[in-house]
VEXDREN-2710 file (C-alpha; in Angstrom, 1 decimal):
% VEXDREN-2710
k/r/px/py/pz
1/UNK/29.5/363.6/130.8
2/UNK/29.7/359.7/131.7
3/UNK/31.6/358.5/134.4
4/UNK/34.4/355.3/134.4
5/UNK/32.6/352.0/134.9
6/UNK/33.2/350.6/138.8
7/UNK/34.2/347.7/137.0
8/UNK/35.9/346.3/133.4
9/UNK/34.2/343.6/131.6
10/UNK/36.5/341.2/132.8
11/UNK/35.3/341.7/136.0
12/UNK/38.2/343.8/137.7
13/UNK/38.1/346.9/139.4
14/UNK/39.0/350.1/138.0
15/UNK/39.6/353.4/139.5
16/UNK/42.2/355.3/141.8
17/UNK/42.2/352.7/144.8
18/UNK/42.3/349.6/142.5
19/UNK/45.6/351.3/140.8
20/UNK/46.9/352.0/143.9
21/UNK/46.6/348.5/145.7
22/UNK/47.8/346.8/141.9
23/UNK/50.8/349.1/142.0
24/UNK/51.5/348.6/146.2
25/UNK/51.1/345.0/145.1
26/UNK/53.6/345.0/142.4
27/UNK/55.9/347.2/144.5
28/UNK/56.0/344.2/147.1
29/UNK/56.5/341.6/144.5
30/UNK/59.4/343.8/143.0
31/UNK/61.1/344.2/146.3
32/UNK/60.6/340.6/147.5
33/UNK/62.4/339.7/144.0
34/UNK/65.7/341.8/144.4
35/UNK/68.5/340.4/145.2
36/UNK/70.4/343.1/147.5
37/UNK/66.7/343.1/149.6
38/UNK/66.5/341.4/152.5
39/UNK/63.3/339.1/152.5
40/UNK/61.8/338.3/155.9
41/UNK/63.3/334.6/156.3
42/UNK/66.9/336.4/155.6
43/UNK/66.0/339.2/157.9
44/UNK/66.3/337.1/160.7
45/UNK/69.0/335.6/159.2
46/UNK/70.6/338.7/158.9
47/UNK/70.3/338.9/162.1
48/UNK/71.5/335.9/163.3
49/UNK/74.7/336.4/161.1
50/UNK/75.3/339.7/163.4
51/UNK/74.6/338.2/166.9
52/UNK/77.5/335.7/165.6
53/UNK/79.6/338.8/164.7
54/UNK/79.5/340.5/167.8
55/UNK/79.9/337.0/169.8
56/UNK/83.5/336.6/167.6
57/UNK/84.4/340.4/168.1
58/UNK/83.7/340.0/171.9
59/UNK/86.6/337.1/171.7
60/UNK/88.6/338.6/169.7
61/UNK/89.2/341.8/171.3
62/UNK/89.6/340.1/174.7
63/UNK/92.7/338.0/173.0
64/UNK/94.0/341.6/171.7
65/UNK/93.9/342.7/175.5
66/UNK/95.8/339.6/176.8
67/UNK/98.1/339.8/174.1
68/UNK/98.9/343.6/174.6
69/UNK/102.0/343.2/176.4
70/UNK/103.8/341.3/173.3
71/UNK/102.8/344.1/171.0
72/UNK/106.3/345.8/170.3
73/UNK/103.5/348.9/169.7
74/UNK/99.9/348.3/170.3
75/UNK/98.3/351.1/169.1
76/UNK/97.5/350.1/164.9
77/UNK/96.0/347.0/166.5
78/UNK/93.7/349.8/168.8
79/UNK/93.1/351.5/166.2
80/UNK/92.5/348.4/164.2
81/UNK/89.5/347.6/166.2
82/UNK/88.3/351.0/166.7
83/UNK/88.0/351.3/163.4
84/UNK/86.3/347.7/162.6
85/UNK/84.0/348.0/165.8
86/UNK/82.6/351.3/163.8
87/UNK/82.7/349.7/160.6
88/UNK/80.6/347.2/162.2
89/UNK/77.9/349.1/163.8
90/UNK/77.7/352.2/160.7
91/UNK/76.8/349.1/158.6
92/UNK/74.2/347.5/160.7
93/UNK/72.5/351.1/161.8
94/UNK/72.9/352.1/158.1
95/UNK/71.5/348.8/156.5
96/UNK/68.8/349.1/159.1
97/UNK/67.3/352.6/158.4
98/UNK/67.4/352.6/154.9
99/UNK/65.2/349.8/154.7
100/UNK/67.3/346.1/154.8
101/UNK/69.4/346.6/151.6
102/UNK/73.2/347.7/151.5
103/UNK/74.0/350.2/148.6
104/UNK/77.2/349.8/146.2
105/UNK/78.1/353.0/148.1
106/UNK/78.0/351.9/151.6
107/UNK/79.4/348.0/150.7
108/UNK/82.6/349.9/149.1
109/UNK/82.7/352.2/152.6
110/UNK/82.2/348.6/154.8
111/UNK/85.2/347.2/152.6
112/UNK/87.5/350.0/152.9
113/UNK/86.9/350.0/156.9
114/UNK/87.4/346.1/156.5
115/UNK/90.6/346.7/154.6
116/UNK/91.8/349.3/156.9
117/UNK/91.4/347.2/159.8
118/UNK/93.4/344.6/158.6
119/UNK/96.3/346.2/157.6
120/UNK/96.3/347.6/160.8
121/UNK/96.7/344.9/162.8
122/UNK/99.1/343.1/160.0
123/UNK/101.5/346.1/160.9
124/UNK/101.3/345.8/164.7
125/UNK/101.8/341.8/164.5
126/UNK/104.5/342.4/161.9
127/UNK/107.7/342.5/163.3
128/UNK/106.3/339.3/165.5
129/UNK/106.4/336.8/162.9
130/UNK/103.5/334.8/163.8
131/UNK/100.7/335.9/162.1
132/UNK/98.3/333.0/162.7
133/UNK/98.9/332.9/166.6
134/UNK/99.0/337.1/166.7
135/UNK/96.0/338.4/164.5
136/UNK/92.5/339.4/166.0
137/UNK/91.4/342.2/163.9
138/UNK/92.3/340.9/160.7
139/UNK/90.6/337.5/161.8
140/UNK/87.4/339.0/162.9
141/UNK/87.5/340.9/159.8
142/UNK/87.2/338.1/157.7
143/UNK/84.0/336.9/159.9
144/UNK/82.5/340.4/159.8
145/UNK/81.1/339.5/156.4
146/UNK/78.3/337.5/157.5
147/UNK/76.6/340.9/158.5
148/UNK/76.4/341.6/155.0
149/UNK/75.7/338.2/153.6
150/UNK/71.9/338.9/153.6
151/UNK/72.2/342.2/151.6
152/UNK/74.6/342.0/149.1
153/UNK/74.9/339.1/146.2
154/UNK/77.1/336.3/146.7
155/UNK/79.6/336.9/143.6
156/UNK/80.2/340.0/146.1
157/UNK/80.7/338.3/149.4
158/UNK/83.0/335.6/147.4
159/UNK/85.3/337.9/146.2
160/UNK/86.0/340.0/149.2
161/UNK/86.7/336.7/151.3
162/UNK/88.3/335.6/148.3
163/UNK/90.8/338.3/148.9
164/UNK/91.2/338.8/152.1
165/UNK/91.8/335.1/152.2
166/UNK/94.5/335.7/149.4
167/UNK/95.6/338.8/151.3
168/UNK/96.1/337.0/154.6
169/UNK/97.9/333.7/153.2
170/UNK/100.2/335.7/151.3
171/UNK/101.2/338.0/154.4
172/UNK/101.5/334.5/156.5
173/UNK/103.9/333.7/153.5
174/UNK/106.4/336.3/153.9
175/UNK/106.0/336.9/157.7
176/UNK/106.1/333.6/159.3
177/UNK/109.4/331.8/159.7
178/UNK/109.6/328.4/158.0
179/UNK/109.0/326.2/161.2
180/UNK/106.5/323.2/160.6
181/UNK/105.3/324.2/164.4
182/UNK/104.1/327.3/162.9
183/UNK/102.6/325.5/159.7
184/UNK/98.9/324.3/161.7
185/UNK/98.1/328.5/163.7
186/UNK/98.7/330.0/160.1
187/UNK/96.5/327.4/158.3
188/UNK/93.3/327.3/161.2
189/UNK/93.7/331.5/161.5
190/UNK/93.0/331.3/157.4
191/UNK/90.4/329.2/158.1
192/UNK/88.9/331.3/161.0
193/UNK/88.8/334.0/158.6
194/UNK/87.0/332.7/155.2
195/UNK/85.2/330.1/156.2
196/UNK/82.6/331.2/158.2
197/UNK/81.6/333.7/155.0
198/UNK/81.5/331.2/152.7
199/UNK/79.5/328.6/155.1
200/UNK/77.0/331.7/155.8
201/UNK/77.0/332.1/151.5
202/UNK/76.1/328.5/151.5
203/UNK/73.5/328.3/153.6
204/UNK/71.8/331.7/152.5
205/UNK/72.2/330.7/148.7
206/UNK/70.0/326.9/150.2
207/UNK/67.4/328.8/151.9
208/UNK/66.8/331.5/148.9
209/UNK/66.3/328.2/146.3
210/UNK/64.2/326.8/149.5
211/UNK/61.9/329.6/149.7
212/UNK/61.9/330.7/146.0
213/UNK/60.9/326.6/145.0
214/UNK/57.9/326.8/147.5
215/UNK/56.7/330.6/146.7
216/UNK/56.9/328.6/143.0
217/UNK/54.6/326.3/144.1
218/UNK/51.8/327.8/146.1
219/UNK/51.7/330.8/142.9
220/UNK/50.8/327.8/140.9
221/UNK/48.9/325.8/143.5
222/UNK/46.0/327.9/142.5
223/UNK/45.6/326.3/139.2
224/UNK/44.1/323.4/140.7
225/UNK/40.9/324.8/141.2
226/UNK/40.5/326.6/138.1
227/UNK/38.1/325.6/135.1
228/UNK/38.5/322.7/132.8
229/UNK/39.6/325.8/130.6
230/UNK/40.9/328.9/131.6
231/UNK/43.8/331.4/130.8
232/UNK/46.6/331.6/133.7
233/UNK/48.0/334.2/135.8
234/UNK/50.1/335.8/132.7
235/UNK/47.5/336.0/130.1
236/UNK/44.8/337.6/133.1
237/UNK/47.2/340.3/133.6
238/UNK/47.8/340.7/129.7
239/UNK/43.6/340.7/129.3
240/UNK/43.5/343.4/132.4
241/UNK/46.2/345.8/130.0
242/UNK/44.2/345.1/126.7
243/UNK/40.6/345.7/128.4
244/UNK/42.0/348.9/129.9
245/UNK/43.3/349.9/126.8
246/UNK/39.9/348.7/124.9
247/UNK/37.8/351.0/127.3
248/UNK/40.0/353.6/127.2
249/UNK/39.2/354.1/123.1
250/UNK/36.1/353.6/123.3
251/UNK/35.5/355.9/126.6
252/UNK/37.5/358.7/124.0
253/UNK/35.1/357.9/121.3
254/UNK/31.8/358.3/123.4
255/UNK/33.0/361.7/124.5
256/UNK/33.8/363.2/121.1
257/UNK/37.5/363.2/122.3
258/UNK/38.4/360.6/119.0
259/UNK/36.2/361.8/115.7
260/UNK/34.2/359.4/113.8
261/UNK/35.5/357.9/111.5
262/UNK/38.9/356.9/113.0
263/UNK/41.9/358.3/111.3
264/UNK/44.1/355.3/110.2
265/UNK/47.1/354.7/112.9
266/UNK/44.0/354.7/116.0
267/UNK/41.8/351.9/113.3
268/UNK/45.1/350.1/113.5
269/UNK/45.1/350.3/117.2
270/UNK/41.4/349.0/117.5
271/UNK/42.3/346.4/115.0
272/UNK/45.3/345.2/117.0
273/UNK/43.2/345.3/120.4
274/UNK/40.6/343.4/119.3
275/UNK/42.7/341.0/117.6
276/UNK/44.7/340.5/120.5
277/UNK/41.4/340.0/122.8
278/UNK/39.9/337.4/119.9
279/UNK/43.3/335.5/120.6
280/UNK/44.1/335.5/124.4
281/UNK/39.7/334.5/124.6
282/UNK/40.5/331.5/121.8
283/UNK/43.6/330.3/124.0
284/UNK/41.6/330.3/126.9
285/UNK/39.2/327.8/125.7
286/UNK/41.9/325.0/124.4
287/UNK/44.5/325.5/128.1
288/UNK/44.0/323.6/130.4
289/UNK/44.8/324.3/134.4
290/UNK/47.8/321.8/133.7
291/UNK/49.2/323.7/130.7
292/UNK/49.4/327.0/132.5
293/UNK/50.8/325.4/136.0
294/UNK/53.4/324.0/133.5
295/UNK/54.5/327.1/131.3
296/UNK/53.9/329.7/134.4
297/UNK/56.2/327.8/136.7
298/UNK/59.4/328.5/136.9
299/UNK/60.6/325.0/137.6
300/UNK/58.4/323.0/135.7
301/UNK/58.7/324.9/132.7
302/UNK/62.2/323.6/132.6
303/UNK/61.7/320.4/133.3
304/UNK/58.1/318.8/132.6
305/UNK/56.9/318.5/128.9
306/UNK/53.1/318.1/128.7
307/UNK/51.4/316.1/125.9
308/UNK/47.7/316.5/126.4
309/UNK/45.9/316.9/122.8
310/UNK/42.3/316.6/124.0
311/UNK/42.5/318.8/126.8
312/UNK/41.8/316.1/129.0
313/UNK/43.3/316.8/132.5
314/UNK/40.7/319.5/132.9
315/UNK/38.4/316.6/133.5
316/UNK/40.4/315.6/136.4
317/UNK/38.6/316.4/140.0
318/UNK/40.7/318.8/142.4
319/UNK/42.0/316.3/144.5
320/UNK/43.3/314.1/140.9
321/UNK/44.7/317.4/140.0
322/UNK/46.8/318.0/143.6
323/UNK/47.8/314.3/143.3
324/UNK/49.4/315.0/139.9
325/UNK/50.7/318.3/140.1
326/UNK/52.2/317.3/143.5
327/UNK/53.4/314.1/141.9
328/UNK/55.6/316.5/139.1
329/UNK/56.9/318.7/141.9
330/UNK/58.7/315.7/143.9
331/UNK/60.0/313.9/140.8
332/UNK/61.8/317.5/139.6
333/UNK/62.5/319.1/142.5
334/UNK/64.6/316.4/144.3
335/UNK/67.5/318.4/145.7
336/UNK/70.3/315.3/145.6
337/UNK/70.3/316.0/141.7
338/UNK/70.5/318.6/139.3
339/UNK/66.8/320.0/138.0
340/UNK/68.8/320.0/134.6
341/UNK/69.3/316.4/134.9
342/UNK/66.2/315.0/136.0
343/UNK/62.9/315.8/133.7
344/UNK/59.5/314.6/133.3
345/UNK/57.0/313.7/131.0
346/UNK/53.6/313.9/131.4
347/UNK/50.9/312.1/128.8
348/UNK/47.0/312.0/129.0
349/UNK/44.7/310.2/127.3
350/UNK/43.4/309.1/124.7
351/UNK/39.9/308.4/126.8
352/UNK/38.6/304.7/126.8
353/UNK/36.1/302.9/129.1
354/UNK/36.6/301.8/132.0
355/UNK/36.9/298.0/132.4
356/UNK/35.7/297.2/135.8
357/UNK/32.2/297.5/136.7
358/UNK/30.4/299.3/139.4
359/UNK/32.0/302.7/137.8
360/UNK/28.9/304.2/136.8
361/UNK/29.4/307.5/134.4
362/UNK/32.7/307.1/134.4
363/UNK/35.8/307.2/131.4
364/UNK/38.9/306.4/132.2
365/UNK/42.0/308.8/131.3
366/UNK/45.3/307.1/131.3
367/UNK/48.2/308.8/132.2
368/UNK/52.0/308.2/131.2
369/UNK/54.5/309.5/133.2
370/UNK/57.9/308.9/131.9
371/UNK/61.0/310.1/133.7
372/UNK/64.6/310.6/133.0
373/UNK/67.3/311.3/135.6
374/UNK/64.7/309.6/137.9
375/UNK/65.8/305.7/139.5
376/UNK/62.8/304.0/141.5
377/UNK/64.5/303.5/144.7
378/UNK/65.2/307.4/144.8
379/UNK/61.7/308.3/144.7
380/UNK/60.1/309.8/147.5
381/UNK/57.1/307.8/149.7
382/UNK/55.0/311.2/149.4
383/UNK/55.1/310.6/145.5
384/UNK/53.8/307.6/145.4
385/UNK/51.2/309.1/147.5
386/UNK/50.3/311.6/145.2
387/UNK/49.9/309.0/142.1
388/UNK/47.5/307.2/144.7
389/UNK/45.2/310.4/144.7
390/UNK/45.6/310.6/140.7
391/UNK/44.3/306.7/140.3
392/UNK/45.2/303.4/140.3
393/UNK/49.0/303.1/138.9
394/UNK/51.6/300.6/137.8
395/UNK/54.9/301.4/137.8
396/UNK/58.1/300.0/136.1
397/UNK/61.9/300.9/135.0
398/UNK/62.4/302.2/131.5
399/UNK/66.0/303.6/130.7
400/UNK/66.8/303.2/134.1
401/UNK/64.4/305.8/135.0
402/UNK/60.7/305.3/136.4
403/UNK/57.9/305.2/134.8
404/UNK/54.8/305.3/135.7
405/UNK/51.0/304.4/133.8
406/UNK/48.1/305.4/135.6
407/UNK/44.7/305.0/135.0
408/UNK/42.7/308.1/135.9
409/UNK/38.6/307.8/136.5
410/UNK/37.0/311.2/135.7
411/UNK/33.5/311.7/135.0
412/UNK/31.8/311.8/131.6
413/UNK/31.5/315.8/130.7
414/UNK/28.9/314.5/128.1
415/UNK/26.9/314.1/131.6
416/UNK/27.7/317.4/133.1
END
């Protein structure tokens, strides 16, 4: 009886406690990817946003008490803020324990106590008429969102501001009387209310983008130092499945478990597996490290467009290739515009020789970089410190974008 190989023939581990780190591994990747998880960075965050909460709900129930005495019956506005304090904590406790993330369930209970809490205190301020100078409750309400903001998706968070916003300027409509005095408290308690969720939306949505652009780059990062030829992160994991798969029919076949000859749907298996191997092995000798830091990235694949028909930016050293992947990054990724609007082309070769002397075994690669969406003066100093590491560059204005040629020493392969 033979035993599984420690190892496939693409060099990865098999067995129980490679599966079990692969699938831990995925696991991570899967929860740092969902939206209603909170990642680390909006952990703290998360945090932050409740610290704020509890600073506002301090101030506002201390205005409640000073205001008690006007209060033709204080007790919905008590049991306003009993019931929002809970709301409060149940949520943060809750959100806590089950592991940062908010379920549909327990967002609809948080909105309900929200809701409840505001009507509340609209009916104890009612027969007031001044909504804007007399709310607490309904005003800390509308901040008490930010203690979600990091667990639930932002289409969410807008529409409950959205209408309690609603909610609260209509009520301001038909309670307050018509007096221009009265006009500025009903328009800064509105504001008191939604804005701070939508700011906190704002700046969550930024710092997602932030962190997702550079977890983008340092995934493809690693392409730099891979082989003139090589195939990327996708078609390693695709190779894995098909070398599992591979073993796995022949392993059946060396046990007696599959009878020689091979009944016709498991010879078209085999057929398909090694065609699909043959493939993914012939694409791995004609991609560059470029190509797949290109079509693997989730921003460049959008915006850069790679002509390279001789495979000619795997000659480029690991410091050329930083230069000019770096130099791609900062032309697309400039956050004063669009990525839609700004793309980049990038063209290598065709190889010629160098024409000053003293470069020994040297060709010379030029490279095209041609830019749309892109004006000169808008371009960072860093980039034009990354061309530097490519080569020695010119640069002029083409459709009132940049361009840029550089020409690239690499050494001779025919030497290597």
């Amino acid at each position: 009886m033979t035993s599984l190989p420690e190892e496939n023939t693409l060099g990865a581990i098999v067995g129980a406690k490679s599966q079990r780190r692969e699938a831990d591994a995925t696991r991570r990747v899967i929860r740092a990817a969902t939206p209603r998880r909170s990642s680390l960075g909006t952990g703290f965050i998360g945090i932050g946003a409740a610290v704020v909460v509890a600073l506002r709900a301090i101030y506002g129930f201390v205005w409640f008490v000073s205001l008690w005495p006007t209060y033709p019956d204080p007790m919905p506005a008590l049991l306003a803020w009993v019931i929002l304090i809970a709301t409060l904590v149940a949520t943060f406790i809750t959100a806590r324990v089950i592991g940062d993330q908010l379920p549909d369930w327990a967002f609809a209970v948080f909105l309900a106590g929200l809701a409840a809490a505001v009507a509340l205190d609209l009916v104890a301020i009612w027969p007031l008429h001044d909504i804007g100078r007399n709310a607490t409750a309904a005003l800390t309400a509308g901040m008490a969102l930010l203690v979600v903001i990091t667990l639930r998706r932002t289409r969410d968070i807008l529409i409950a501001v959205s209408v309690l916003g609603v909610g609260l300027a209509v009520a301001m409509v038909l309670n307050t009387r018509p007096d221009p005095d009265d006009i500025a408290p009903q328009i800064t308690a509105l504001g008191f209310a939604v804005l701070p969720a939508v700011i906190g939306v704002v700046v969550v949505n930024g710092f997602r983008r932030l962190v997702q652009v550079e977890l983008d780059r340092v995934l493809v990062q690693s392409t730099v130092s891979a082989p003139r030829f090589a195939v990327g992160m996708m078609a390693s994991e695709e190779l894995a499945r098909l070398d599992l798969a591979a073993e796995e029919l022949l392993e059946s076949v060396a046990t007696g478990k599959t009878k020689l000859p091979l009944d016709p749907k498991t010879a078209s298996v085999a057929a398909s597996l090694a065609t699909e191997l043959r493939l993914h092995l012939i694409e791995g000798r004609r991609e560059t490290w470029l190509y797949h830091a290109v079509t693997e990235s989730d921003l460049l694949g959008k915006a850069v467009t790679l002509i390279d028909k001789g495979s000619l930016a795997g000659l480029l050293d690991p410091q050329q290739r930083d230069g000019l992947l770096s130099t791609a990054w900062l032309l697309v990724s400039d956050t004063a515009k669009r990525t839609s609007d700004r793309t980049v082309q990038l063209q290598i070769g065709p190889v010629s020789s160098p024409a000053q002397e003293g470069t020994g075994h040297k060709i010379l690669v030029p490279i095209v970089i041609t830019t749309t969406g892109v004006a000169r003066n808008r371009v960072d100093p860093a980039t034009w410190e990354a061309i530097g590491r490519v080569g020695q560059y010119s640069d002029s204005t083409q459709n009132s974008s940049l361009r840029v040629d550089i020409s690239c020493l690499v050494d001779n392969p025919a030497d290597q």
